[in-house]
Every structure is written in C-alpha cells, then in structure tokens.
N, C-alpha and C positions, 0 to 999 in steps of 0.2 A: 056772588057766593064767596064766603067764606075758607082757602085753604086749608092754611094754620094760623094758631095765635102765640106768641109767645111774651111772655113778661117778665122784662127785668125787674129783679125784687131787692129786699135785703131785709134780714131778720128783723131787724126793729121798725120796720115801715105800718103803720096804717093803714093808708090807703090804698097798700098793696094787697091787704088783707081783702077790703072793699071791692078792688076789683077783682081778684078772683072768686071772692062771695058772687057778687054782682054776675059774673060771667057763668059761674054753677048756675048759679039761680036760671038761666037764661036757656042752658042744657049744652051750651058751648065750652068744648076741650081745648087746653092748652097746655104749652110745656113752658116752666117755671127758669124762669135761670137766676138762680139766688149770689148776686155778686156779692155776698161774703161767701162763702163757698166758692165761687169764681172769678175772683178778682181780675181773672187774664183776660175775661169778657165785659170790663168795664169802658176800656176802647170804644167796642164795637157798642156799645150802648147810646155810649156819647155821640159818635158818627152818625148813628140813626137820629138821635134825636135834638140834639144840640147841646143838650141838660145834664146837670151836672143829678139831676134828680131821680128818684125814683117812684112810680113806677113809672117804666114805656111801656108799652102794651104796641107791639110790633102787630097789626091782624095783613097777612098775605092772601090777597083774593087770590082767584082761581087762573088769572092772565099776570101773577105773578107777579102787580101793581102793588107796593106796600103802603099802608095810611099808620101812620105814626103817633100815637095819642099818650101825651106827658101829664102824668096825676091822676088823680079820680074825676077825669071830667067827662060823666055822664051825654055832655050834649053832644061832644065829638066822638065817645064811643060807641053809644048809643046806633045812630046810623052808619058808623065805617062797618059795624057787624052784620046789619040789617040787609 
C-alpha cells in the first residue's frame, strides 16, 4: 500500500505534467514540490534519486520503504503504486 507520493517538479518540465496527469488519472494524491519555487529542496532530490533530472516521483509505502522513480517511466511507476 501506498503512504504518500511526492514529486519533484519544475515549471517548464513535461513530464512532470504527465505524471501527475497520469497519477490523477489513477485517483492517486500527491504533494508537488516545485524546485523553482524550492530551490533549497533540490538537495534532497538529488540524494533520492541520483539525477540531476526532473521529475522523481518519491511513492512511501506504508513500512516506510521508499521506491524512487526518475522521468515519466510508466513501467517502474506503474507497479511501485500498485
């Protein structure tokens, strides 16, 4: 199960757009962290996920395991949500 999800974004991104399209679509809630607006949290982005990229798509199950998913890549987010 699914705790929370959270995505790092940034205004000009596409496929940050995609996934949160993609995650409405699904009926899954998340909280957005838009690193132009938060630059101090671009750190902690990178730490997660290695990538200088956006989007991460942080999803925290419910034993508090995090699965880390960099881009619009449907195959890996797909089942971290499921």
């Amino acid at each position: 199960m699914v705790k929370n999800i959270t995505i790092f974004t940034t205004n000009t991104c596409a496929y940050c757009v995609m996934v949160k399209k993609w995650l409405g679509a699904k009926g899954f809630a998340y909280e957005e962290v838009n690193l132009d607006t938060n630059p101090e949290r671009q750190k902690e982005a990178f730490e997660l996920s290695g990538a200088l990229s956006v989007p991460v798509t942080v999803i925290t199950k419910e034993d508090d395991s995090k699965e880390i998913v960099v881009g619009y890549n449907l195959a890996k987010l797909a089942p971290a949500v499921g």
